[in-house]
C-alpha positions as CSV (number, residue, x, y, z in Angstrom):
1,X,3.0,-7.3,-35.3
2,X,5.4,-10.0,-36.1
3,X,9.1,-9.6,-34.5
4,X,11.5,-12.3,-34.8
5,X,8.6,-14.8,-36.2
6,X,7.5,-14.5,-32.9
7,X,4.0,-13.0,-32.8
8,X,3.5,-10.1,-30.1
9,X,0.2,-9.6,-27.9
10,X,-2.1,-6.7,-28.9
11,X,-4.3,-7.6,-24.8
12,X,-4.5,-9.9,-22.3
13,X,-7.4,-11.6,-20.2
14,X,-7.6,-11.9,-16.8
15,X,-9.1,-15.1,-15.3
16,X,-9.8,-13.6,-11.9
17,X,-10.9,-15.5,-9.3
18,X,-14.0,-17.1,-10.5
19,X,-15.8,-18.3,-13.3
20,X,-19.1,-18.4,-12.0
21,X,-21.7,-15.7,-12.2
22,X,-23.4,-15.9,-9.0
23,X,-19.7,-16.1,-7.2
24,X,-18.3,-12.9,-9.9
25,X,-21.8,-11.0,-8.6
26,X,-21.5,-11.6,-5.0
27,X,-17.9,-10.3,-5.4
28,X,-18.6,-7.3,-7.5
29,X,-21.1,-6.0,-4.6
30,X,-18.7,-6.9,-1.8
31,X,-15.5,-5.6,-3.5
32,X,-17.6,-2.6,-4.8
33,X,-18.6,-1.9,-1.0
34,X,-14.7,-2.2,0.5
35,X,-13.7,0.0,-2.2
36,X,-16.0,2.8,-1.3
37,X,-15.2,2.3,2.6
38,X,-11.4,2.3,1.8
39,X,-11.9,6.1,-0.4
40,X,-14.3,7.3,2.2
41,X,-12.0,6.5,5.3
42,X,-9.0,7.7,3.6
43,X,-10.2,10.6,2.4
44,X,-11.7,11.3,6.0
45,X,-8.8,10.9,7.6
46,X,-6.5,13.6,5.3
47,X,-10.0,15.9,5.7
48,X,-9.7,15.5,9.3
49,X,-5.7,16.1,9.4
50,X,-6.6,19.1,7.7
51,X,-8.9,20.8,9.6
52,X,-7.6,19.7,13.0
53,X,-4.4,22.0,13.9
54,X,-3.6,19.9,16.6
55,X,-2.8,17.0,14.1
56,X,-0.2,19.1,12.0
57,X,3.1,17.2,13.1
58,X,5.5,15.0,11.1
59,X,3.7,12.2,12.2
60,X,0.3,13.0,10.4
61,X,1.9,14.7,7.3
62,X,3.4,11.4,6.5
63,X,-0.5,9.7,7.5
64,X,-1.3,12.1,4.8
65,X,0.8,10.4,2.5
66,X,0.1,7.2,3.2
67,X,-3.8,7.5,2.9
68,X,-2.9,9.2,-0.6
69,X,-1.2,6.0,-1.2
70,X,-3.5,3.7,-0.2
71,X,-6.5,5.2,-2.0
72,X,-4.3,5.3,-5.6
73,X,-2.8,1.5,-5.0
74,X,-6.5,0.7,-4.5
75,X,-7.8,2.8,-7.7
76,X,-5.5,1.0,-9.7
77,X,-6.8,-2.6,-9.1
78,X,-10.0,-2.3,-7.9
79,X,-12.0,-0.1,-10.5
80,X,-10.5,-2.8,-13.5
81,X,-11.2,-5.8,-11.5
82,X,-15.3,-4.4,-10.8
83,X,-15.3,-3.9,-14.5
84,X,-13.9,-7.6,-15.1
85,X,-16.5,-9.0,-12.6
86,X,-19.2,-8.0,-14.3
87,X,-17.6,-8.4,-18.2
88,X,-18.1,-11.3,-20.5
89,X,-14.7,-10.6,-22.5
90,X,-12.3,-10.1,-19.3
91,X,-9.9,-8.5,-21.8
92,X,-7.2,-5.6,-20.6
93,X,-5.2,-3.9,-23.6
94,X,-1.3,-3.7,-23.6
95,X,-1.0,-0.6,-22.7
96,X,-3.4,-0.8,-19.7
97,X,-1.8,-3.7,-18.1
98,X,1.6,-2.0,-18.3
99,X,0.2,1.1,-16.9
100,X,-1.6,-1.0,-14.1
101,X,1.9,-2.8,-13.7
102,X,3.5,0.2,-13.3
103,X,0.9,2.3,-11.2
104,X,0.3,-0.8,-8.4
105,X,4.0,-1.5,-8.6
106,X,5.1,2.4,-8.0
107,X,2.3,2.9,-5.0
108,X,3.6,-0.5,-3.1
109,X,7.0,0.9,-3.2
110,X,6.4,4.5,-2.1
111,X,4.3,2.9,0.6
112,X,7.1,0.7,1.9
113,X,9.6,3.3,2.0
114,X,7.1,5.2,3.6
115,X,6.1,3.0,6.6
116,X,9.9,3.2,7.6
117,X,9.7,7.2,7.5
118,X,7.3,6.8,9.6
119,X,9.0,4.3,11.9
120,X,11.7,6.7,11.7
121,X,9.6,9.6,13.0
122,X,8.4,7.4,16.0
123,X,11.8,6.7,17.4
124,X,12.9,10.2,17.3
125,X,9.4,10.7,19.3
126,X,10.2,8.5,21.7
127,X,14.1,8.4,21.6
128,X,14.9,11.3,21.6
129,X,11.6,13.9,22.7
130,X,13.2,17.1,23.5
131,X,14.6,17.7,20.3
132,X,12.0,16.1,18.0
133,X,10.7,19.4,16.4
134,X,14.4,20.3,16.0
135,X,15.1,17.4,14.1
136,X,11.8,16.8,12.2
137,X,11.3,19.9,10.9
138,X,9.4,20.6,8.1
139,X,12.6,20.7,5.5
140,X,13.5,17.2,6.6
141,X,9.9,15.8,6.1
142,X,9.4,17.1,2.9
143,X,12.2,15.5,2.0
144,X,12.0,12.5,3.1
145,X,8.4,12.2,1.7
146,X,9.9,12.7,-2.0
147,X,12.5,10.6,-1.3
148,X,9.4,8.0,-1.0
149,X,7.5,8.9,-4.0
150,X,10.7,9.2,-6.3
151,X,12.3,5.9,-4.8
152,X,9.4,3.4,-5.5
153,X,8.6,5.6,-8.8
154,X,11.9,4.6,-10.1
155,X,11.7,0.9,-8.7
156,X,8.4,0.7,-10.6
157,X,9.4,2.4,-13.8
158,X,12.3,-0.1,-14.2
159,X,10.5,-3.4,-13.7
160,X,7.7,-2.2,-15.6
161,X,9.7,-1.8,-19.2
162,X,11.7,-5.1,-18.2
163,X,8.8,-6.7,-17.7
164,X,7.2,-5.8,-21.0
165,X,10.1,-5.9,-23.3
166,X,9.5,-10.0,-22.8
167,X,8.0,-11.7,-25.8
168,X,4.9,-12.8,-24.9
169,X,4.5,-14.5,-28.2
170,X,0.9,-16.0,-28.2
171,X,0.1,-16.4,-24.1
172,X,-2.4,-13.7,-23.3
173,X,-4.0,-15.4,-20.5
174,X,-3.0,-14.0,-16.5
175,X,-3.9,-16.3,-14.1
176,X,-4.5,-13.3,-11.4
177,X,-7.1,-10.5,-10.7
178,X,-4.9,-7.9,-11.8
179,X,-1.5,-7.1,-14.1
180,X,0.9,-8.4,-11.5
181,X,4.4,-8.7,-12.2
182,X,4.9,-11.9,-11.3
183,X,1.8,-12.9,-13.5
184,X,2.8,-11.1,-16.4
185,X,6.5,-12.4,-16.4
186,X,5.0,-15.8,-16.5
187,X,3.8,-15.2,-19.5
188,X,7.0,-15.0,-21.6
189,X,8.2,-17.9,-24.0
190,X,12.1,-17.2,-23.0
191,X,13.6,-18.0,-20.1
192,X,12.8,-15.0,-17.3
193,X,15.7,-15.9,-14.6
194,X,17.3,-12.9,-14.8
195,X,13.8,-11.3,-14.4
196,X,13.2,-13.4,-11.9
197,X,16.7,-12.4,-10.0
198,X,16.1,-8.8,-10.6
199,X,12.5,-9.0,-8.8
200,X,14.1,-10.1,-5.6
201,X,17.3,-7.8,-5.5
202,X,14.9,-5.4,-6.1
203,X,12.8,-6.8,-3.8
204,X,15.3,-6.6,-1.1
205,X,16.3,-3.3,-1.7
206,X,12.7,-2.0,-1.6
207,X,11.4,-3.8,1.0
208,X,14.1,-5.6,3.3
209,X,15.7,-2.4,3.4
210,X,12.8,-0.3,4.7
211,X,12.1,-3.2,6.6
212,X,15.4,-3.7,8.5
213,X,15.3,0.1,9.1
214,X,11.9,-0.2,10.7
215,X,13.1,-3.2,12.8
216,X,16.2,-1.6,14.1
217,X,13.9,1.5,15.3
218,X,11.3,-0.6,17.0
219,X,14.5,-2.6,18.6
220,X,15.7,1.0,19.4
221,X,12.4,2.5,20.6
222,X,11.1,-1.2,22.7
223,X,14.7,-0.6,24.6
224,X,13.7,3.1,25.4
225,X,10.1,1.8,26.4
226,X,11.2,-0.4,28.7
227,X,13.6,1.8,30.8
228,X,10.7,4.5,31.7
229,X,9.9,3.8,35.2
230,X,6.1,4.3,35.2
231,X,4.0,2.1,34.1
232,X,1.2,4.6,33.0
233,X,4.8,6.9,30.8
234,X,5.3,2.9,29.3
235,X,1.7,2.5,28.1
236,X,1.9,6.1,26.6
237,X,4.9,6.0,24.6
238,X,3.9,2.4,23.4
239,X,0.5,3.8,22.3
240,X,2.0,6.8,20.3
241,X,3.8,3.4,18.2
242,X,1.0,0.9,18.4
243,X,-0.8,2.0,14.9
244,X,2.3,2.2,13.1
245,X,3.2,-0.8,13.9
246,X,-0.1,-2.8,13.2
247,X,0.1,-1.3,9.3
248,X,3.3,-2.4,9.1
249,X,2.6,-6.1,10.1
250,X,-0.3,-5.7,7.7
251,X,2.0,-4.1,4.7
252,X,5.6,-5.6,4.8
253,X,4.1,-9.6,5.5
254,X,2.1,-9.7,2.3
255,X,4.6,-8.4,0.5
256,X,7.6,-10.1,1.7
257,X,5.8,-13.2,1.7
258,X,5.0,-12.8,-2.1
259,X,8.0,-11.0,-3.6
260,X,11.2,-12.1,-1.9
261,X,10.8,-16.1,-3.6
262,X,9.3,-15.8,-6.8
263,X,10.6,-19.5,-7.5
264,X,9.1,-20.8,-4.1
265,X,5.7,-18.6,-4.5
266,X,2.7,-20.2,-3.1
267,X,0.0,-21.5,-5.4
268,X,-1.7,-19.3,-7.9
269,X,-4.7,-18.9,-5.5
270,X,-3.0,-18.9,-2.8
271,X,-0.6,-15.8,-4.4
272,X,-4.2,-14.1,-5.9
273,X,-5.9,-14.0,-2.3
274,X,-2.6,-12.6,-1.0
275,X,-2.5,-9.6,-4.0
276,X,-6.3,-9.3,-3.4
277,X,-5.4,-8.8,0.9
278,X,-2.7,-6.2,-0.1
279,X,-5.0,-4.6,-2.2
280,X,-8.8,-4.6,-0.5
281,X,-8.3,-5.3,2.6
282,X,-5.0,-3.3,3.7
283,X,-6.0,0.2,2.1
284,X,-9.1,-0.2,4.1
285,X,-8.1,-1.3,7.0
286,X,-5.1,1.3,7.6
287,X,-7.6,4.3,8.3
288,X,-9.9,2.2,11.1
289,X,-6.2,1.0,12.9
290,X,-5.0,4.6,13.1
291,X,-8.8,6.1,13.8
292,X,-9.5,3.4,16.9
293,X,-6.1,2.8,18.2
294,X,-4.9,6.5,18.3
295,X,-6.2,9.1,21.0
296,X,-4.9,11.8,19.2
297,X,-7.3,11.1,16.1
298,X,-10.1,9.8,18.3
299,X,-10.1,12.8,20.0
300,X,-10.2,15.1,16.4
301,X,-13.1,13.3,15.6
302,X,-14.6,13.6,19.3
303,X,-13.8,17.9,18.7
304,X,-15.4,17.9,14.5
305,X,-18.5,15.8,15.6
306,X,-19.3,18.2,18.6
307,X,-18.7,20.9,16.4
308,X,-20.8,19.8,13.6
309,X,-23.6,18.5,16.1
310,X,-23.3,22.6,17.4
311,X,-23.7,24.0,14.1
312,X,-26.8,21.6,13.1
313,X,-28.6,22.8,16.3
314,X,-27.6,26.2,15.3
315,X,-29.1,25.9,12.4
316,X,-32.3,23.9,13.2
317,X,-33.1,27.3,15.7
């Protein structure tokens, strides 16, 4: 297809993080293994917020959510980057890298925006107790979880056609494990400022926003914390935050760290092994912070275990 005498693209290649097979193998199998821990857990932890009626409360509705998230951003690096390990052409066509593009992109954002519902849920908890389940009703949480899925849907749907309405002319090769927008704008043969400007306002609306609300709760909900009078009424409320706030260290300092200067990025391998944290390692670790570190859940698993040990012994008589 020839535009301009400038010749467009038909697929790309991914160069991944290694070249070598023994290296591309030994990741395959690990990768392949976090993946499957990262569906399992999620999907365990929606299972079990479903079956246990003690866990239906804003604050687990919008868990629901954010496993759902973190299982889809997974599925749409992952799955692509297992095929890729294993491939001797490491090719990915148009269409599928913007579709990656705009799938990874859209998830981020949705869970950004969620993590600050959440934090937003938490400080009514602890702020302001006696009229939580007036003011988190089920209307409100609805709500605010579309407002989460439209918000980073729309934030993803822009940068994606920006993004791919840049001549690519003849560079094909990403430099990353996956179609990432940085990567991909990279790529072009005219000058991507604007592009580049546009990624961090964006940036800073989706993620310094949600971020800045999250850090005025905490600042909020630490100053409530520390004016209970018991220690044991201290240690309770800060529990009922402590998950929370460990996926949101996890979440919003990869991404900040990576977004917020594309000029100043780090080093290509330095930005891969960032992309690949947010995208292994995050989605599977957000299930085992909320499983060990929360009572509530710990004890839902305590109550399904007992019950399914019962019904085996049932059964085995």
């Amino acid at each position: 297809m020839e535009t301009d005498n400038q010749t467009w693209v038909r697929e790309f290649i991914l160069l991944g993080l290694s070249s070598d097979l023994y290296v591309q193998v030994f990741l395959f199998v690990l990768f392949l293994v976090m993946y499957l821990v990262t569906v399992l857990g999620n999907f365990l932890i929606v299972a079990l917020i479903c079956l246990d009626s003690r866990l239906h409360t804003p604050m687990y509705f919008f868990l629901t959510h954010l496993s759902l998230v973190d299982v889809s951003y997974a599925t749409s690096i992952i799955p692509q980057m297992l095929v890729h390990l294993l491939a001797e052409h490491k090719a990915i066509p148009f269409v599928s890298c913007a579709a990656q593009l705009f799938f990874s992109l859209g998830w981020g954002g949705i869970e950004f925006v969620l993590l600050a519902v959440m934090a937003y849920d938490r400080y009514v908890a602890v702020c302001d107790p006696l009229r939580y389940s007036v003011i988190m009703h089920g209307g409100l949480c609805t709500r605010l979880a579309i407002t989460s899925w439209v918000s980073g849907s729309l934030n993803s749907l822009i940068h994606t056609a920006i993004t791919f309405q840049l001549p690519m002319c003849t560079n094909k090769y990403i430099d990353h494990i996956s179609c990432e927008i940085l990567a991909v704008v990279r790529l072009a043969c005219v000058d991507t400022s604007s592009n580049e400007i546009i990624i961090m306002v964006s940036s800073i609306v989706l993620l310094m926003t949600p971020f800045c609300l999250v850090l005025l709760s905490y600042i909020q909900i630490i100053s409530t914390i520390l004016k209970i009078q018991s220690t044991e009424g201290r240690k309770k409320a800060f529990h009922t935050c402590a998950s929370h706030l460990a996926v949101v260290v996890l979440c919003y300092g990869m991404a900040i760290f990576t977004y917020i200067q594309p000029r100043s990025s780090p080093s290509i391998l330095q930005e891969k092994l960032i992309s690949l944290f947010y995208a292994v390692l995050t989605p599977m670790l957000n299930p085992m912070i909320y499983s060990v570190r929360n009572k509530e859940v710990k004890g839902a698993w305590q109550k399904l275990l007992g019950q399914l040990s019962g019904l085996t012994s049932k059964l085995a008589t």
